[in-house]
Backbone bond lengths (Angstrom), bond angles and torsions (degrees), N, CA, C in turn:
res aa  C-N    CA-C-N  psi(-1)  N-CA   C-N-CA  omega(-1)  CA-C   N-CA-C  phi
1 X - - - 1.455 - - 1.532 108.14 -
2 X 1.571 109.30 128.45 1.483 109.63 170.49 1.505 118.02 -43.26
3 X 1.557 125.99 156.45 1.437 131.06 -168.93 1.910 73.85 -103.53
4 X 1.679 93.87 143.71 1.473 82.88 164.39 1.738 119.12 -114.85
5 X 1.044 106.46 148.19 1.599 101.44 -167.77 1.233 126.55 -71.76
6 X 1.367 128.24 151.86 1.227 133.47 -155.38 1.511 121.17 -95.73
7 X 1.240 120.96 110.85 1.590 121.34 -174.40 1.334 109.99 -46.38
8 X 1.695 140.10 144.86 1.506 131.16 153.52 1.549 108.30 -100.98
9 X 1.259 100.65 -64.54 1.090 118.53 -171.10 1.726 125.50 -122.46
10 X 1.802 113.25 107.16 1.199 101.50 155.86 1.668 126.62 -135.64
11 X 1.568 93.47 169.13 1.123 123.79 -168.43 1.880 127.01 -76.89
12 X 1.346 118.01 111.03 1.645 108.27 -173.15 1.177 106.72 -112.72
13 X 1.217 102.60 119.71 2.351 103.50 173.58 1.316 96.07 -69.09
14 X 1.666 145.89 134.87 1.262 160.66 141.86 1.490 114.06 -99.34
15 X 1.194 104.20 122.89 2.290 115.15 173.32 0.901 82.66 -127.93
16 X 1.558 155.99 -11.29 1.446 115.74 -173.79 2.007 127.74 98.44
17 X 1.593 93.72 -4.49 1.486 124.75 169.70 1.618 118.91 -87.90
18 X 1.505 113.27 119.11 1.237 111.95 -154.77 2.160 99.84 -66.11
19 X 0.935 132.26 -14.46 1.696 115.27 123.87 1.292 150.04 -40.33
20 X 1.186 104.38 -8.35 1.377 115.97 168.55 1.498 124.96 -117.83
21 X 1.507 112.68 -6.94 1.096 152.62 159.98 1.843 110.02 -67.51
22 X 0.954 100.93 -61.43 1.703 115.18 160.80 1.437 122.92 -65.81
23 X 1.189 107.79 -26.33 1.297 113.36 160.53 1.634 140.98 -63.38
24 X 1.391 84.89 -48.93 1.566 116.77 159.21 1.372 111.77 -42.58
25 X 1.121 104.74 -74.04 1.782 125.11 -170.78 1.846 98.98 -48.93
26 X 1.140 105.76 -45.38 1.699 104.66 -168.72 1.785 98.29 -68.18
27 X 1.426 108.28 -41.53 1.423 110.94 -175.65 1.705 107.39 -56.01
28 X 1.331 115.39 -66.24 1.370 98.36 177.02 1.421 138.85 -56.19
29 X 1.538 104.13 -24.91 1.296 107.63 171.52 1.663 110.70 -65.07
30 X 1.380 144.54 -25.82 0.980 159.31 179.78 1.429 116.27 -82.93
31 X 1.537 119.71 -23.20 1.540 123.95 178.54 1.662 90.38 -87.34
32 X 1.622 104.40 -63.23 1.884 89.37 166.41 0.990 126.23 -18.19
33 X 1.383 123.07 -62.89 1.729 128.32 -146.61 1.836 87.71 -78.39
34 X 1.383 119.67 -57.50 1.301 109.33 -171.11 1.534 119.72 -89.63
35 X 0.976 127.62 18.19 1.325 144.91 167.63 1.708 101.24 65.00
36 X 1.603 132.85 49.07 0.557 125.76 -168.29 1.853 118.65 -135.04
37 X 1.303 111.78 141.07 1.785 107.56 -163.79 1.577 90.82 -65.16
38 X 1.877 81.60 157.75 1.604 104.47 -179.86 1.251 89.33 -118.77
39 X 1.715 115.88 150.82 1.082 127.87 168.31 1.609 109.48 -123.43
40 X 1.377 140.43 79.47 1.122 141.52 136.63 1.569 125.73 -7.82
41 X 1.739 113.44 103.80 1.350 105.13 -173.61 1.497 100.20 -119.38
42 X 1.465 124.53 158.93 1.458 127.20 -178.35 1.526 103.29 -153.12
43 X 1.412 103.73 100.99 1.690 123.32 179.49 1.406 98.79 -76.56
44 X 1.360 95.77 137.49 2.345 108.12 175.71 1.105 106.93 -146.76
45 X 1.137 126.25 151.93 1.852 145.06 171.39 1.106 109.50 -130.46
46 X 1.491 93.91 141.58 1.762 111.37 -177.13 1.818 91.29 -42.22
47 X 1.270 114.81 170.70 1.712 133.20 -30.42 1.447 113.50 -43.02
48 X 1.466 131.21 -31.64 1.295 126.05 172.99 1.683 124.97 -59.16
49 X 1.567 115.93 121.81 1.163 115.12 -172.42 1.554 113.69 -80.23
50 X 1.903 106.99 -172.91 1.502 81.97 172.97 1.559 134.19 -109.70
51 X 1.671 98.61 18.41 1.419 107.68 152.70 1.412 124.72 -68.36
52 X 1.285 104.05 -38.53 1.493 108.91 -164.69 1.521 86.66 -77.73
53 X 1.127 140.46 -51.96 1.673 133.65 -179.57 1.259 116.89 -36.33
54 X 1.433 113.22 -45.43 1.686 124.19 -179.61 1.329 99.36 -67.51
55 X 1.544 122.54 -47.83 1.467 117.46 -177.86 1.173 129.59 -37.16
56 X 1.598 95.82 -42.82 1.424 121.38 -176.00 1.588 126.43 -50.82
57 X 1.721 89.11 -59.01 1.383 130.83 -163.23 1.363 94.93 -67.77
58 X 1.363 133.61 -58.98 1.464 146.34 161.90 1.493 113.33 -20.79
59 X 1.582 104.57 -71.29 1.688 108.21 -173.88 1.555 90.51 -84.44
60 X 1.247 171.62 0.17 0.844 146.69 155.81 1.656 124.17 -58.98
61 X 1.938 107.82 -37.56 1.166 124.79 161.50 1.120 116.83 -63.69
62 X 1.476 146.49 -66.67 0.840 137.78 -132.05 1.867 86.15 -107.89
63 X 1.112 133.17 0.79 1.929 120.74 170.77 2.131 77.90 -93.35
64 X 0.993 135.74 -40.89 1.444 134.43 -169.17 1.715 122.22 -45.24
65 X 1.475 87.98 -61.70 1.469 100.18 -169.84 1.643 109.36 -160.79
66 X 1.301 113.28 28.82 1.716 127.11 140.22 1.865 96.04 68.22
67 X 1.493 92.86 -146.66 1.242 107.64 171.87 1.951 111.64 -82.63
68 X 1.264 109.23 143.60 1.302 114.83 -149.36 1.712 107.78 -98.94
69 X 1.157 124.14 9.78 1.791 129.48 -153.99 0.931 109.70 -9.71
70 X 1.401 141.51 138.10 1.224 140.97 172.25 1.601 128.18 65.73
71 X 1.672 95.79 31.39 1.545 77.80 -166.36 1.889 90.99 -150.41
72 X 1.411 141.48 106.26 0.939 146.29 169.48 1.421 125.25 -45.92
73 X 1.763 115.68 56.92 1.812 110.98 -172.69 1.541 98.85 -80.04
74 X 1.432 124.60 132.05 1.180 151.36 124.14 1.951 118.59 -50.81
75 X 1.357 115.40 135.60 1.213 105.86 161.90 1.494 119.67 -122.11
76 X 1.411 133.16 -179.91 1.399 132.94 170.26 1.512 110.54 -167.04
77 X 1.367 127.56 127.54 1.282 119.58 167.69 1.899 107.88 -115.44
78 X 1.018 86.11 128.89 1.484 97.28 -172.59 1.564 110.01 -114.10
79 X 1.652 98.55 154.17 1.720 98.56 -177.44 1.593 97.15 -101.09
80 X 1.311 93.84 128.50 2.254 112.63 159.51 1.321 103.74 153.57
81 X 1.162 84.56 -161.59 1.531 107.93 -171.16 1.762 117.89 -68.17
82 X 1.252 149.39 89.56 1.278 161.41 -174.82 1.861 101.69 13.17
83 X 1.688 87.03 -81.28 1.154 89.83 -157.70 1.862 112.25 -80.77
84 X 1.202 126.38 16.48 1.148 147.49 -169.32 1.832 82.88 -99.90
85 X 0.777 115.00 -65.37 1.381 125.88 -165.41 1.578 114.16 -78.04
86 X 1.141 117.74 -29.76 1.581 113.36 168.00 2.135 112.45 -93.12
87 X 1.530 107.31 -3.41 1.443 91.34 165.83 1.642 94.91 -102.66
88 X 0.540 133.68 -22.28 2.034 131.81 171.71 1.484 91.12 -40.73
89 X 1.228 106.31 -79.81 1.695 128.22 -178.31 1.282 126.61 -41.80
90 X 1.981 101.61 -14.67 1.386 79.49 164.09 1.667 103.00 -146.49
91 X 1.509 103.86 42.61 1.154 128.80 150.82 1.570 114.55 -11.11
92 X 1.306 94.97 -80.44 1.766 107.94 173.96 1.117 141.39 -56.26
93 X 1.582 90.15 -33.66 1.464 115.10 -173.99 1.655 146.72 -77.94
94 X 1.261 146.24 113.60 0.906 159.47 -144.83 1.531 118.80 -62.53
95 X 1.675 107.74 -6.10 1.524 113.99 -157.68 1.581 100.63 -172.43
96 X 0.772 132.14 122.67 1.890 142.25 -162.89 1.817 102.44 -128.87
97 X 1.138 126.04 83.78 1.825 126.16 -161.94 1.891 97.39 -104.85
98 X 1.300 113.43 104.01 1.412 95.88 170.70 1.941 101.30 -134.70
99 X 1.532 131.23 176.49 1.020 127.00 -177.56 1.374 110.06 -93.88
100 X 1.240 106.68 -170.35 1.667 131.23 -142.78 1.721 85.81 -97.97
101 X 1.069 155.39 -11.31 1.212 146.64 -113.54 1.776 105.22 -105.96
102 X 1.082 145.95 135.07 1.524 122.63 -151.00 1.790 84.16 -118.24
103 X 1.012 134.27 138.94 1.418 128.36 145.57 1.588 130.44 -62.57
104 X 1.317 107.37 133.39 1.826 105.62 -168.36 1.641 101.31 -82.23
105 X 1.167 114.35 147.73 1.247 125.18 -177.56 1.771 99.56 -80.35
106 X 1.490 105.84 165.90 1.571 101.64 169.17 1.866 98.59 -74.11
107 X 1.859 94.01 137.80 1.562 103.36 149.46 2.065 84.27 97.57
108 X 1.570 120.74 11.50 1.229 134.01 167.75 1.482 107.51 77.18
109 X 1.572 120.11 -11.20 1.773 100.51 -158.56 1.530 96.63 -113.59
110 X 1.345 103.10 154.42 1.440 124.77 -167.68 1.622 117.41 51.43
111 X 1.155 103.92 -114.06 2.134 93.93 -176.00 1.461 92.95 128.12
112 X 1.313 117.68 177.64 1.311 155.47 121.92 1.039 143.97 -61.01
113 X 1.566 117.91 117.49 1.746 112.82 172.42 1.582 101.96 -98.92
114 X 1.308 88.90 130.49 1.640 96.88 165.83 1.493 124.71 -66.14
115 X 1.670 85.82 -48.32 1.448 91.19 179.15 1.737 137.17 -69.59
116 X 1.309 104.52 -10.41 1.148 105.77 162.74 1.352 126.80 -103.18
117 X 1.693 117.35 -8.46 1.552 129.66 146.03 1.419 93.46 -32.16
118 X 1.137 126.36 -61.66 1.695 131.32 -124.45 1.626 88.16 -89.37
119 X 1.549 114.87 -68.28 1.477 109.54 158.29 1.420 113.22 -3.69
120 X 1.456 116.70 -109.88 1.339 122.00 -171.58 1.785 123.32 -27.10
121 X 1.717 105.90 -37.26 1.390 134.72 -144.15 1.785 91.21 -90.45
122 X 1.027 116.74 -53.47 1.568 112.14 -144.13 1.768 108.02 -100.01
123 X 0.905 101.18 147.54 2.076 111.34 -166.41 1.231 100.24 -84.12
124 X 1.429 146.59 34.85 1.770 148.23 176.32 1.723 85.36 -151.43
125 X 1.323 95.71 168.63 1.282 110.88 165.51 1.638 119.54 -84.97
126 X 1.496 108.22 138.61 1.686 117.12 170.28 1.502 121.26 -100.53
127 X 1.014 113.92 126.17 1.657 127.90 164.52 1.406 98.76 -106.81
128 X 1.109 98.14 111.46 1.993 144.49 162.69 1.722 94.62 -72.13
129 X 1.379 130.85 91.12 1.268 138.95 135.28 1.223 130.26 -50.64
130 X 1.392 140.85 100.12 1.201 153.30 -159.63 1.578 100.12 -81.87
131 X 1.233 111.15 167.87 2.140 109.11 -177.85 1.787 99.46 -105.21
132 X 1.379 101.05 -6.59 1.720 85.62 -168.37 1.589 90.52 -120.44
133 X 1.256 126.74 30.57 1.712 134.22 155.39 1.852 87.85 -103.56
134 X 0.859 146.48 27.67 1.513 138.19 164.81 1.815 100.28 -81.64
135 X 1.343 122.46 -42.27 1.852 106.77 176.36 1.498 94.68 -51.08
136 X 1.645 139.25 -51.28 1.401 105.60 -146.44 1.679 100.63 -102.39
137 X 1.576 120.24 29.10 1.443 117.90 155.41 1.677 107.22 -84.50
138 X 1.392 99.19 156.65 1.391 104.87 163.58 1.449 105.42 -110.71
139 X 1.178 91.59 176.80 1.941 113.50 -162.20 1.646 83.05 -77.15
140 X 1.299 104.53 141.10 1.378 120.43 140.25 1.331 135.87 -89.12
């Protein structure tokens, strides 16, 4: 039987969308299981500065998924473009976790998925967290 390999380090896109919120939650439960640090990332563009981004990024974690036991989260809010900024971020990393959440285009029609930017985009594998798989997470 294959040995299976061991997570170190992964990576969570956070905006603050209760998909990304769900996202979160799956990520730590998953740094738990493999005993491995989470790094929490939160992409912003002017007009938002990058205090107020950290502000963000901060209470978004800690109303999300509290105190973390056992689980080494790192945070970072960085300025650009999302998904430019969450495959950078997880460059290194073994695991890239962001939500289902699509961005609306101007004028409401069509949009952007990040998450499948990131798919194609990023050198680790991505798990796409959906918002309506939140019944079969548990609370952290």
């Amino acid at each position: 039987m294959p040995r299976r390999q061991a997570l170190t380090r992964i990576v969570a896109g956070v905006d603050g969308s209760e998909e990304s919120k769900v996202a979160l939650r799956w990520a730590v439960q998953e740094a738990r299981l493999r005993h491995a640090e989470l790094h929490a990332v939160y992409a912003w563009a002017p007009p938002s500065g990058p205090e107020t981004a950290q502000e963000r990024l901060e209470s978004v974690v800690a109303e999300t998924v509290g105190e973390t036991a056992g689980v080494r989260l790192s945070r970072a809010a960085v300025e650009g473009d999302p998904t430019r900024v969450l495959v950078e971020a997880a460059r290194d990393a073994d695991l890239l976790v962001v939500g289902s959440r699509r961005q609306r285009a101007v004028g409401g029609a069509g949009g952007r998925s990040i998450s499948k930017e990131c798919v194609h985009q990023a050198s680790c594998p991505v798990v796409i967290v959906r918002a309506a798989d939140r019944e079969s997470l548990v609370q952290v």
